[in-house]
C-alpha positions in Angstrom: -140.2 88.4 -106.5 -137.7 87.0 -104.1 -138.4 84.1 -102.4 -138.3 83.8 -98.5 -136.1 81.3 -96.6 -137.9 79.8 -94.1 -137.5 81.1 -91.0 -135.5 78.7 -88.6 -137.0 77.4 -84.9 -136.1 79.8 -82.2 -132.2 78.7 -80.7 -133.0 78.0 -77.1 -129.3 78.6 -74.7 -128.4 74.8 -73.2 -129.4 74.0 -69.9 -126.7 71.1 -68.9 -124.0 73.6 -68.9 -123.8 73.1 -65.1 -121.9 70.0 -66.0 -118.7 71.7 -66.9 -118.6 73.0 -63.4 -119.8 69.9 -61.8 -117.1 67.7 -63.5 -114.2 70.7 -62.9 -115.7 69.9 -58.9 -115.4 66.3 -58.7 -112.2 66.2 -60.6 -111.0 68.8 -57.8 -112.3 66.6 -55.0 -111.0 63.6 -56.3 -107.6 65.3 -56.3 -107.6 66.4 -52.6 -108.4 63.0 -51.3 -105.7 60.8 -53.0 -103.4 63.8 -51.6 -104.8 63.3 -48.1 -104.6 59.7 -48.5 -101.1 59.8 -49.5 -100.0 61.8 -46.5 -101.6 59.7 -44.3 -99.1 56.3 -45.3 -96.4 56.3 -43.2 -93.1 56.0 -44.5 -91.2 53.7 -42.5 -87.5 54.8 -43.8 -88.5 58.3 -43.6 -89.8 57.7 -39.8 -86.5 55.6 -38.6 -84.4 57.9 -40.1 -86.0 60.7 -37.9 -86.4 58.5 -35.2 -82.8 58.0 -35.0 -82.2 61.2 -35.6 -84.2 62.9 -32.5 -82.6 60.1 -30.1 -78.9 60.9 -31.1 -79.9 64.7 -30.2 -81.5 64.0 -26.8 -79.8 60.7 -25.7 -76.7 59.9 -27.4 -75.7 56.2 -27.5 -78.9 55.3 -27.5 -81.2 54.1 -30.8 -84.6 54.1 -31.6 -86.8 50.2 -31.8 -88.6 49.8 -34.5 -91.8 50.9 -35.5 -93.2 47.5 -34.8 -91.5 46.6 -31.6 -92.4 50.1 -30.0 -94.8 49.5 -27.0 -96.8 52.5 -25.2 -95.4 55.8 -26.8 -95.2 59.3 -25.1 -98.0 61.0 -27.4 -100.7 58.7 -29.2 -100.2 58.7 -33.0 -96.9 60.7 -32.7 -93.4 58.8 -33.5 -90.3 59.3 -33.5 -90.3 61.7 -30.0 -87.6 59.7 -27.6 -88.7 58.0 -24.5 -87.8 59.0 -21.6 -84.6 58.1 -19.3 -86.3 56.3 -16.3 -84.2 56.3 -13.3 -82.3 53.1 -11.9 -83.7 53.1 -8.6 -85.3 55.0 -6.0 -82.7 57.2 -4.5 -83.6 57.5 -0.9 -81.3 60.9 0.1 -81.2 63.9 -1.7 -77.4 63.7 -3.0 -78.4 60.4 -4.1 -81.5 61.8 -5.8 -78.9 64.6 -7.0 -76.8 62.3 -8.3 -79.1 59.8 -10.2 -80.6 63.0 -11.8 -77.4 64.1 -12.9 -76.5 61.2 -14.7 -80.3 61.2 -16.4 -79.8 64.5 -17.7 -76.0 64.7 -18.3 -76.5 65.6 -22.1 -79.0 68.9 -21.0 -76.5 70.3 -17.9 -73.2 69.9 -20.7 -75.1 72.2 -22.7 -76.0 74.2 -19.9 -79.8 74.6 -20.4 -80.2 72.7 -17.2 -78.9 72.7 -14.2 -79.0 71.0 -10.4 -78.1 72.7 -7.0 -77.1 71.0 -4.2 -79.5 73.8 -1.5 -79.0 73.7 2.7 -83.3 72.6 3.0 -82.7 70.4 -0.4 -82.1 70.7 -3.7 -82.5 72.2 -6.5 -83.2 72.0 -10.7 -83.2 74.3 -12.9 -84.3 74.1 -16.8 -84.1 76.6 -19.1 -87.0 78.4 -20.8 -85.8 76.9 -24.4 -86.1 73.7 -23.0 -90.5 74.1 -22.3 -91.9 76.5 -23.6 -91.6 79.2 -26.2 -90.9 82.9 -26.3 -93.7 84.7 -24.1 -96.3 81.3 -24.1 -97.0 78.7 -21.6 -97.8 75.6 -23.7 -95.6 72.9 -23.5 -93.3 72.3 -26.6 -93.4 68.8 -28.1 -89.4 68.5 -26.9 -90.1 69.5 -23.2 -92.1 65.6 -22.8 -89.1 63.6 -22.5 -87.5 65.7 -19.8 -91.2 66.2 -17.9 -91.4 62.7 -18.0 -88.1 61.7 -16.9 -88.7 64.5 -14.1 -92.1 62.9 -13.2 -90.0 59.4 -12.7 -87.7 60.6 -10.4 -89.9 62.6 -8.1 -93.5 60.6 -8.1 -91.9 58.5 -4.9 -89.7 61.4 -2.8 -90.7 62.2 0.9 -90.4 66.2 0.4 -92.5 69.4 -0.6 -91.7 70.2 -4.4 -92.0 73.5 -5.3 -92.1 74.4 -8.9 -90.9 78.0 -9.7 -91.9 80.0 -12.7 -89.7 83.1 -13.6 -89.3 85.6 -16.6 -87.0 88.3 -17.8 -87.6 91.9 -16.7 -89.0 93.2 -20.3 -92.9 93.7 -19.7 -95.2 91.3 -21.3 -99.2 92.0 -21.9 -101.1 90.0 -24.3 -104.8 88.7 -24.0 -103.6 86.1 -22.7 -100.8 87.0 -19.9 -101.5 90.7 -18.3 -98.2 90.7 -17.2 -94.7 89.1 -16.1 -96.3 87.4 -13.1 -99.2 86.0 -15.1 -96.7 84.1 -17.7 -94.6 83.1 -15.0 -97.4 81.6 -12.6 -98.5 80.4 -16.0 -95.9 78.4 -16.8 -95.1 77.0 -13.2 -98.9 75.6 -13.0 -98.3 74.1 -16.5 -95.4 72.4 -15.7 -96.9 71.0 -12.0 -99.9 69.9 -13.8 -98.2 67.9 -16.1 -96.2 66.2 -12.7 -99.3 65.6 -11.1 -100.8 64.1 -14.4 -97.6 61.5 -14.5 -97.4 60.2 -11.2 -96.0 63.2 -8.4 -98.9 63.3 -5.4 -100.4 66.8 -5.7 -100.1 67.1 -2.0 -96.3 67.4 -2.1 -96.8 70.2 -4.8 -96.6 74.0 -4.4 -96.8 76.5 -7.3 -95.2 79.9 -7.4 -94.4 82.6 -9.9 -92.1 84.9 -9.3 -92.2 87.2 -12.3 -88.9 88.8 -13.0 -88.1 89.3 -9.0 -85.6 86.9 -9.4 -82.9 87.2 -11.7 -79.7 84.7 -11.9 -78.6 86.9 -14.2 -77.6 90.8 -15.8 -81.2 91.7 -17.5 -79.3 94.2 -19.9 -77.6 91.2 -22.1 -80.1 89.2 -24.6 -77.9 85.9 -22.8 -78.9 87.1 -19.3 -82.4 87.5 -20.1 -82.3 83.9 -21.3 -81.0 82.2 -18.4 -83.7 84.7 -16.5 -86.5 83.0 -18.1 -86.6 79.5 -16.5 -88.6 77.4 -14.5 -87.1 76.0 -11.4 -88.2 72.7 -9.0 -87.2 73.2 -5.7 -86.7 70.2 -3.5 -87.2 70.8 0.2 -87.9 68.7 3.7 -91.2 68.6 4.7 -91.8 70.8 7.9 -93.8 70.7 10.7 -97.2 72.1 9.7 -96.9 70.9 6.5 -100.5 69.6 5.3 -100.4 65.8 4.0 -102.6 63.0 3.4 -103.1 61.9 7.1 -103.7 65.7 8.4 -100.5 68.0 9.6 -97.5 66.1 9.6 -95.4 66.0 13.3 -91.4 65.5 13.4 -90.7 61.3 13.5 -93.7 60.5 11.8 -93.3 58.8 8.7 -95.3 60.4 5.6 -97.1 57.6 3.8 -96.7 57.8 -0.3 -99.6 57.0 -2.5 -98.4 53.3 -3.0 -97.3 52.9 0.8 -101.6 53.5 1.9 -103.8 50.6 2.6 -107.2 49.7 1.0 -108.6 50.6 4.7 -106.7 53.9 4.8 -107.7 54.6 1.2 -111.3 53.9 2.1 -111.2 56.1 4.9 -110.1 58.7 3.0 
């Protein structure tokens, strides 16, 4: 008679295979933050080579200081994005304001993405929509700063009613956000005035306007037309009687009173 083998205890499957995909996991975590904590050194060659870089483009002559010898910079965390050109002085008439803003932004009218008009009421500038924003959007490009800023310098202290003028091409636009041609255009004006008022140029000397694609500088059937089309302008003109400003309606002969040029007892009564 054959003899039995004894039967073996009952194999039971492991129950610390979870490991495995706890250890994969970790390993996987552990990964992604020495990545993240790499990006996040700054490399200090890398960032004056860019530095230099981005001020040959938008202010030639001119270089970059340091990373260490930088004081208040145009975006928080952000560097490398040129200051901007602050004007001399105060220009008191508007050739001289003409004037002092053509030698600011010399570089942008040579390659003709902006340009100044000397106007019978005033004067006026005119930037380019490659300059602000992009294609069919109203946000502000990282690039259009320096030249917002430089604006907000030389117009924060004039004595006259600033308009800023939005204006497209005449292909239609409707997205969710912008129904229309006049929606993007009003869009972008207010984005640009806002950004004024935020640096410095007294909201009561500013007027908004979009004009849609009412009015063109330029043939709409040529893709170089349409460009120069899409711009926003800032029109410079004399206050007129009428005109609403901090003291009530302004009359001929009386001076207007700037933000810094007010009291303590005038700005308490107001």
């Amino acid at each position: 008679m054959a003899r039995r083998l004894p039967i073996s205890e009952e194999q039971h499957p492991s129950t610390e295979r979870y490991i495995i995909t706890y250890a994969d996991l970790i390993t996987l975590l552990l990964g992604l933050f020495v990545i993240l904590y790499a990006a996040s050194q700054v490399d200090v060659g890398k960032y004056r080579e860019v530095a230099q870089a981005l001020v040959r483009h938008f202010n030639p002559g001119a270089h970059p200081l340091p990373l260490e010898q930088r004081g208040t910079q145009l975006l928080p965390g952000e560097d490398g994005i040129p200051q901007p050109i602050l004007p001399r002085s105060f220009p008191i008439t508007i050739d001289q304001w003409l004037q002092e803003t053509e030698r600011l932004f010399q570089p942008y009218i040579a390659s003709g993405r902006l340009s100044l008009e000397r106007l019978a009421e005033g004067a006026l500038i005119r930037v380019s929509e490659a300059l602000l924003f992009e294609t069919g959007k109203a946000d502000l490009q990282p690039e259009a700063l320096p030249i917002l800023d430089t604006l907000a310098a030389l117009l924060r202290t004039v004595p006259y009613l600033i308009s800023v003028d939005g204006h497209t091409d005449s292909i239609p636009i409707r997205t969710l956000r912008y129904e229309s041609n006049w929606h993007l255009s009003t869009a972008r004006a207010l984005t640009v005035a806002y950004y004024l008022i935020q640096h410095g140029v007294p909201e009561t000397q500013l007027a908004v306007r979009g004009f849609g694609p009412q009015r063109p500088i330029a043939p709409n059937s040529t893709p170089e037309g349409r460009a120069k089309n899409r711009r926003v302008e800032i029109v410079l003109s004399e206050l007129s009687a009428g005109s609403r400003n901090r003291s009530g309606y302004w009359q001929p002969g009386q001076p207007i009173l700037l933000p810094q040029q007010l009291s303590s007892t005038q700005r308490k009564a107001k």
